[in-house]
C-alpha positions in Angstrom: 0.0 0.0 0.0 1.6 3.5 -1.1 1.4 6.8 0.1 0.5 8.4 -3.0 -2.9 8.1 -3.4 -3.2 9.9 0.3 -4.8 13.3 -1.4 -6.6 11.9 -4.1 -8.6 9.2 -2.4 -12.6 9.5 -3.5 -14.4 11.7 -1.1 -17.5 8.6 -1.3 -14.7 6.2 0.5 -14.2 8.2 3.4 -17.8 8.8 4.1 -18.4 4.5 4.1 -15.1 4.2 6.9 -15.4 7.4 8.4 -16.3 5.5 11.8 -14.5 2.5 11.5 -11.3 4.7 10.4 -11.9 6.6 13.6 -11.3 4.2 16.3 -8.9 2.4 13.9 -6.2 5.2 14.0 -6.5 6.0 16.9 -2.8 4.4 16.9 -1.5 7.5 14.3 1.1 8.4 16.9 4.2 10.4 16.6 8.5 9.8 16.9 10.7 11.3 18.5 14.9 10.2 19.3 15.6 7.2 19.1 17.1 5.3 22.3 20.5 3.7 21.2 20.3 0.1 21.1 23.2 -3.0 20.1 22.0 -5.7 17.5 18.9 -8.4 18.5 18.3 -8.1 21.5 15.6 -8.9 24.2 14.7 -6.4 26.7 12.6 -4.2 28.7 12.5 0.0 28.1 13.5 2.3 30.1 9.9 4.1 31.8 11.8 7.3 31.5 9.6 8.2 28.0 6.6 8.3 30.2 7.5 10.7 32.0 8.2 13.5 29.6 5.4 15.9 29.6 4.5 17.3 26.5 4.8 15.8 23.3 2.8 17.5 19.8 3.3 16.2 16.3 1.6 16.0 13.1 1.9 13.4 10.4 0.0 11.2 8.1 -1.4 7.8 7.8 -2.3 4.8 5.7 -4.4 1.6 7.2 -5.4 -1.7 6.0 -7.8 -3.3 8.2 -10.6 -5.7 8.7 -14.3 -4.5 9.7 -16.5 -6.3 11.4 -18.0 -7.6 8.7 -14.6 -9.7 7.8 -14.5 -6.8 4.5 -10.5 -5.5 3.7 -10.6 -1.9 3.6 -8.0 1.1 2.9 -7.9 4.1 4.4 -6.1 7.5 4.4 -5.6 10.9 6.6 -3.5 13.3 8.4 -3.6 13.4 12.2 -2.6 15.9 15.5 -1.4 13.9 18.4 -1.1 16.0 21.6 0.6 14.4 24.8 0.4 16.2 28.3 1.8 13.8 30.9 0.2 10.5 30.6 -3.1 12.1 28.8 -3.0 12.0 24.9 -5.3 13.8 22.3 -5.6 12.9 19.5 -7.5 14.4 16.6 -7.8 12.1 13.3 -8.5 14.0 9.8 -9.5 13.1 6.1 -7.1 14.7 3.8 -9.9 17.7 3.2 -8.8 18.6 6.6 -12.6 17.3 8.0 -12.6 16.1 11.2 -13.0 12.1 11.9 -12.6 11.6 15.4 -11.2 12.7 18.3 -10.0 10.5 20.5 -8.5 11.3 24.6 -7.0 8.3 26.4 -5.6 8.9 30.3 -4.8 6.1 33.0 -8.3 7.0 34.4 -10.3 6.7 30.9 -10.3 7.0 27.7 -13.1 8.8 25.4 -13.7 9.1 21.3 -16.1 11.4 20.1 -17.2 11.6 16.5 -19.4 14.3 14.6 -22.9 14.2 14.9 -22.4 11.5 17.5 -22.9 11.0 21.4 -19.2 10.9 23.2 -18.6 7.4 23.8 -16.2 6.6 27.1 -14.7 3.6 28.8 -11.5 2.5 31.2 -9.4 2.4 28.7 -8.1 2.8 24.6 -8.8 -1.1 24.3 -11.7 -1.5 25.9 -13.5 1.1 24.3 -12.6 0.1 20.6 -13.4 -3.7 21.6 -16.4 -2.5 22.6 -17.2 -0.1 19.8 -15.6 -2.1 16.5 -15.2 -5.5 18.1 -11.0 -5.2 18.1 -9.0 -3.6 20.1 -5.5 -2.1 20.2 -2.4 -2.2 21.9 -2.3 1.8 22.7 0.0 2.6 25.4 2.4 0.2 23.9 2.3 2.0 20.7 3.0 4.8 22.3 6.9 3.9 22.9 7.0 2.0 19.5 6.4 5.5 17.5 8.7 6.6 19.8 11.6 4.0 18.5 11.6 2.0 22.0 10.3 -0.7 23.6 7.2 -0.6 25.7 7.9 -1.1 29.3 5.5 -3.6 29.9 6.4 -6.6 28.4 9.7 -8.2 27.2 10.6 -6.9 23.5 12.9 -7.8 20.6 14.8 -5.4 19.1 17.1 -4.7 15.8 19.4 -2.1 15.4 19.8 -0.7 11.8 23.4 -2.1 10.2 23.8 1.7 9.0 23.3 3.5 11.8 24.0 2.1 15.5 22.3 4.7 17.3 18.3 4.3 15.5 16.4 0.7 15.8 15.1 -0.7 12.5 12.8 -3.4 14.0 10.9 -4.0 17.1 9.0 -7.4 17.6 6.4 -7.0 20.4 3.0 -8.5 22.0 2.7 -9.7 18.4 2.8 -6.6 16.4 6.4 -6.1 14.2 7.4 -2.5 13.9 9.6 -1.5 11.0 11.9 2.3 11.1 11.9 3.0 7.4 13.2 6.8 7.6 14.4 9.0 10.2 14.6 12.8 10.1 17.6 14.4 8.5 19.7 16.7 10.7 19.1 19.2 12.4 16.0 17.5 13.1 15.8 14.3 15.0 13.4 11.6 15.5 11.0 8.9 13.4 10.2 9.9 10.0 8.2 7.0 8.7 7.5 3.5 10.3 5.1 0.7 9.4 3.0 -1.7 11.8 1.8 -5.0 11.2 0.2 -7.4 13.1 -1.1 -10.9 12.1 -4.3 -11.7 14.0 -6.6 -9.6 13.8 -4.7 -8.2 10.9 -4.0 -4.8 11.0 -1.0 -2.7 8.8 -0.3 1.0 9.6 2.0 3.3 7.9 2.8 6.4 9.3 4.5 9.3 7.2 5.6 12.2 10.5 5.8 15.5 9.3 7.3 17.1 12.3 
């Protein structure tokens, strides 16, 4: 799946996915610097990235996913991710700029609110898109993987890139396999793009970050 149809997709597709597309990227998170790592390895991260305080970034995505009616479907957008302590906002967009969702998760609860639509709210990111599209998401661990490390929580394989021993090029965990395609150029620093994939239910992100 390519990037280039992102501003040219039919306006008639995004009205039939708009919801599903909602919860789905929800995951359209953001990188920053990478945390050096040495070849393979199996480990735990740092929690140090949790406790930064503010993160914003920009960027734009690309999904394949299954609905719950066991369809494929594409979808494409831009998205505004906003990170204060442990609460993250973020605001998913068609590429006319028109408002999909907007999704807020925090330790205490997490919320997604679409046009037109009653708020919907539950404990958390997962169980509020189980509940909603029947599949849920490994949020708060995607959190670190757009962030080029390791989730905390669970133990996690990791690949440094043979060009460059300071950036990761692979990180293999709780069955999703993240792949570091680009990095910024200097001055700037951090992810650039990264694809997702996970085998069951399957799910492939790729994620183009414009700052």
């Amino acid at each position: 799946m390519q990037f280039s149809p992102i501003l040219a997709t039919a306006t008639a597709s995004y009205r039939r996915a708009a919801l599903s597309v909602a919860a789905v990227f929800a995951v359209a998170l953001a990188g920053c610097a990478v945390t050096p790592t040495h070849g393979p390895s199996t480990s735990n991260a740092t929690p140090e990235l949790s406790t930064q305080t503010m993160h914003a970034y920009h960027g734009r995505f690309s999904v394949r996913y299954v609905d719950q009616n066991g369809q494929t479907r594409n979808a494409y957008g831009n998205f505004d991710w906003q990170q204060q302590g442990d609460t993250v906002t973020l605001q998913l967009l068609n590429p006319f700029g028109q408002t999909l969702a907007i999704v807020t998760s925090s330790p205490a609860s997490a919320t997604l609110e679409v046009p037109n639509r009653q708020p919907v709210t539950a404990e958390n990111v997962s169980e509020l898109m189980q509940r909603t599209l029947g599949f849920s998401l490994p949020i708060e661990g995607l959190r670190y993987w757009l962030e080029s490390s390791p989730a905390p929580t669970s133990r996690a394989k990791t690949i440094t890139d043979p060009r460059e021993s300071s950036r990761l090029k692979e990180i293999d965990q709780e069955g999703w396999t993240i792949e570091y395609l680009a990095y910024a150029d200097a001055p700037a620093t951090g992810v650039k793009r990264l694809d997702l994939t996970r085998e069951a239910p399957p799910l492939d992100i790729k994620l183009v970050l414009d700052r």
